[in-house]
N, C-alpha and C positions, 0 to 999 in steps of 0.2 A: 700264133707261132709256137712250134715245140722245141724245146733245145733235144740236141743231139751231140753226144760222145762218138767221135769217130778213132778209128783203133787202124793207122793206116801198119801193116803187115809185108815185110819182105815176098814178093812172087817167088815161089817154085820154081827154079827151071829160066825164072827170066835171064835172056841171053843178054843182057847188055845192049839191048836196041838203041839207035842215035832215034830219038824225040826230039821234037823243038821246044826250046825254052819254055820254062813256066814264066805265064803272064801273071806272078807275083803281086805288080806292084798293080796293076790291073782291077787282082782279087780285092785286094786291098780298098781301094778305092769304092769298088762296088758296092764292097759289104759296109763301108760307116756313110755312104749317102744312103736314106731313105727310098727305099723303091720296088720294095718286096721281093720274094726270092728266094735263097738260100744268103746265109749272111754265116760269115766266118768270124767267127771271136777270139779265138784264143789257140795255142798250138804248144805242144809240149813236147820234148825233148828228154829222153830218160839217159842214165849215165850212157858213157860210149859202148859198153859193150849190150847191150841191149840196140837191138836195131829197130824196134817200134817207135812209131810216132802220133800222139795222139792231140785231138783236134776237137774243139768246142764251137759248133753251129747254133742258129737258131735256122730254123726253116717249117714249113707246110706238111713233108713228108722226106722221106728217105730219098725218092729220087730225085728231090730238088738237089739235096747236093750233091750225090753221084752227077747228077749234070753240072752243076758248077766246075765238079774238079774237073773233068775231062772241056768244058769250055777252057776255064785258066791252065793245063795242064801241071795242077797243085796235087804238087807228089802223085803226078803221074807212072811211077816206075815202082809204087807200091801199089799192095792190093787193099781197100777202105771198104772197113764195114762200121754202117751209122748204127749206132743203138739209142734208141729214145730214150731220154732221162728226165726226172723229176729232183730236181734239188731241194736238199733240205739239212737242216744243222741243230745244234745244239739250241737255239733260239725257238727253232722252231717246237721242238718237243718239249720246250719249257711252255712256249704260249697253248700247244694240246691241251696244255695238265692244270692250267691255271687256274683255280676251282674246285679242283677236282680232291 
């Protein structure tokens, strides 16, 4: 599994369409049982006037979660683009250099 940074993005143009509810707690559920997939982890919130929302997967590929959110309809009314990430911290550039 590869984690993914999602950057969910106000639509253009979007009119204000009536959607049916986000199956939330649904998502939820899905992603801490075991059972492969897209798996949701974490979701962040920037001050209010920033309208982005951004969101921490693990999954297989990109369009596992593009299918999740439109399954759970999870901020369905923004636009999500996944980028694949590699984390890494100060720990880690210590343990590089250990040696060295």
């Amino acid at each position: 599994m590869a984690r993914y940074l999602v950057v969910h993005t106000k639509r253009d143009g979007d009119d204000e369409a009536v959607r049916p509810p986000s199956r939330l707690l649904a998502l939820a559920k899905a992603s801490v049982a075991a059972g492969g997939g897209a798996c949701w982890l974490k979701t962040w919130t920037p001050d209010p006037g920033d309208e982005r929302i951004f969101s921490m997967w693990e999954a297989e590929s990109a369009a596992q979660i593009e299918a999740a959110l439109e399954r759970y309809g999870f901020l369905d009314d923004l636009d999500a683009t996944p980028l694949r990430v590699h984390e890494w911290g100060p720990e880690d550039v210590i343990a590089a250099n250990e040696g060295a």
